[in-house]
C-alpha positions as CSV (number, residue, x, y, z in Angstrom):
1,X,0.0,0.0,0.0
2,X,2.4,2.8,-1.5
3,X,1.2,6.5,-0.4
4,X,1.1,9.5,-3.0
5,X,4.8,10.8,-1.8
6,X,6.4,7.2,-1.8
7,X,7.1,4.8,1.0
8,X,4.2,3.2,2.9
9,X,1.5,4.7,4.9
10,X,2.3,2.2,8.2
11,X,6.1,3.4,8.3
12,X,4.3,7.2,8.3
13,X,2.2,7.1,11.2
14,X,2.9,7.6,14.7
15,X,4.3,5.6,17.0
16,X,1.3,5.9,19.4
17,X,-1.2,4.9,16.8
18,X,1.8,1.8,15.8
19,X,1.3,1.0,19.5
20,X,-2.4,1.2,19.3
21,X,-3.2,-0.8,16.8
22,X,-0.3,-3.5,18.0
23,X,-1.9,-3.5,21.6
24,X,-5.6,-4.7,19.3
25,X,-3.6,-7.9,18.2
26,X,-5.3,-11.0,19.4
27,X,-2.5,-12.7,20.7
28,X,1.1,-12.3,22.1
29,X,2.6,-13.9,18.9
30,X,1.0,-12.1,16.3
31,X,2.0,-8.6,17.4
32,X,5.8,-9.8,17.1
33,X,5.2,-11.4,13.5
34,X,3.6,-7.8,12.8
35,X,7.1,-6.1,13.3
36,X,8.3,-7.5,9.7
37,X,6.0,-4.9,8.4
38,X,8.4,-2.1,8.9
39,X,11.7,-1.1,10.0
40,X,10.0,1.2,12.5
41,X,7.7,-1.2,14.1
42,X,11.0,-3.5,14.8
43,X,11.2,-3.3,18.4
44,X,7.8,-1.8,19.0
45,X,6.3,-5.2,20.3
46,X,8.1,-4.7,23.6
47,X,5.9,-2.2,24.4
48,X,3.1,-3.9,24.6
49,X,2.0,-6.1,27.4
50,X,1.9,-9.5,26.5
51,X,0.5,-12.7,27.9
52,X,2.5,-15.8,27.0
53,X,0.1,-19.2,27.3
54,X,1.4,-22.5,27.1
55,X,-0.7,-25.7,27.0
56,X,0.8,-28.9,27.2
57,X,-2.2,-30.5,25.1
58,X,-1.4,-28.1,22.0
59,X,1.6,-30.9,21.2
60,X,1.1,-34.4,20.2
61,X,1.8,-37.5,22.7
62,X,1.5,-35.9,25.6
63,X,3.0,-39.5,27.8
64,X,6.2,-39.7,26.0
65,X,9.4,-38.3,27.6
66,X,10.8,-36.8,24.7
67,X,7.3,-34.7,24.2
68,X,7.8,-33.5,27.8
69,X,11.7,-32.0,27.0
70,X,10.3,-30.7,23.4
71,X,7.6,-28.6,25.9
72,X,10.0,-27.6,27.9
73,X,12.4,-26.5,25.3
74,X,9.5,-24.6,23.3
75,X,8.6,-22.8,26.7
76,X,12.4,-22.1,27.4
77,X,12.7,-21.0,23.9
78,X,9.9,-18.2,23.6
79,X,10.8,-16.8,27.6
80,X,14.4,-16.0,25.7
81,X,12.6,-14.0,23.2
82,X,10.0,-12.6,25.6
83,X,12.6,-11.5,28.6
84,X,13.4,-7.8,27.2
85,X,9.5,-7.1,26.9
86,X,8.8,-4.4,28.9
87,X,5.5,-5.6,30.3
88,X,4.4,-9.6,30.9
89,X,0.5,-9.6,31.6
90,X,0.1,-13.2,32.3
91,X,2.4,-16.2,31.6
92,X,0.6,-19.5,31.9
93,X,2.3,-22.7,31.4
94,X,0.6,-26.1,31.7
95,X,3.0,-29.1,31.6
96,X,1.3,-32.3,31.4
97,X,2.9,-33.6,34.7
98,X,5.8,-32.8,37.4
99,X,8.4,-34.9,36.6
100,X,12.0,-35.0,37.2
101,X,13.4,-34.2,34.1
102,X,12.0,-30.9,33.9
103,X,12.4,-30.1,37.3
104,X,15.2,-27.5,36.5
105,X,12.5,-25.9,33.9
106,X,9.7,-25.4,36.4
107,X,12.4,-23.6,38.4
108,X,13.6,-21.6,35.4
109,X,9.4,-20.5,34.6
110,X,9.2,-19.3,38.5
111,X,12.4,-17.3,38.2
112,X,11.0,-15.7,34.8
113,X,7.8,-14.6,36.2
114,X,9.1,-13.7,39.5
115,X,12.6,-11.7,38.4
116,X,12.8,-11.4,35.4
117,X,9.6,-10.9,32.9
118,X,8.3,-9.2,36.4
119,X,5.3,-11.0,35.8
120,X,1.9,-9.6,37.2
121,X,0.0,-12.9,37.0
122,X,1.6,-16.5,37.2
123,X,-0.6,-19.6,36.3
124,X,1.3,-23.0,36.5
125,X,-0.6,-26.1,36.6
126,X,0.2,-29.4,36.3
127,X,-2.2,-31.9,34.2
128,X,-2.3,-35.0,36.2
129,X,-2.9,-32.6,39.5
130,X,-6.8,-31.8,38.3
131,X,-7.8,-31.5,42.3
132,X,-5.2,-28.7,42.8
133,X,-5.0,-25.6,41.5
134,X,-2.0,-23.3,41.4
135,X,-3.2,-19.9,40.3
């Protein structure tokens, strides 16, 4: 969408109107794909507060072990990107059980959402624990 003077009519506006109609994005994920539009919307999507929600259910075989390390390692994977945001909403992750293996990444989410995302809402909850609920 070219405007009459050249260039495009995104890159032209504001930022506060950039961050507006960022902040109107559905989810977490698509307001960072929208920065490809322009060079100025780049680093834009840390200024909007994002909530980061990871179910366990979304990925296949749920009881094998090397399902629970891929979960882990795509939860690991998107806090690395997510870390210099400037505001974390929520961050919900649901692991399919507490196991050992992962023991050192349930540490790792607590330490994101308590220190370092600064987190104002925390949801982690545990499949096989229906009866308990850790919000």
């Amino acid at each position: 969408m070219a405007s009459i003077g050249g260039g495009d009519r995104l890159t032209n506006l504001p930022e506060e109107i950039l961050l507006q109609i960022l902040s109107v994005l559905p989810n977490s994920r698509q307001v960072v794909q929208m920065s490809v539009l322009s060079s100025q919307w780049r680093f834009l999507w840390k200024s909007i507060p994002a909530s980061l929600y990871f179910n366990s259910e979304d990925y296949l075989n749920p009881d094998d072990e090397e399902y629970t390390m891929a979960y882990a390692a795509c939860v690991n994977r998107e806090l690395h990107y997510w870390r210099s945001c400037e505001k974390i909403k929520s961050f919900r992750v649901f692991p399919q059980s507490y196991e050992e293996l992962i023991k050192h990444d349930v540490d790792l989410w607590v330490n994101f959402a308590v220190n370092v995302g600064k987190v104002e809402e925390f949801t982690l909850k545990f499949g096989d624990c229906d009866s308990l609920d850790f919000a």
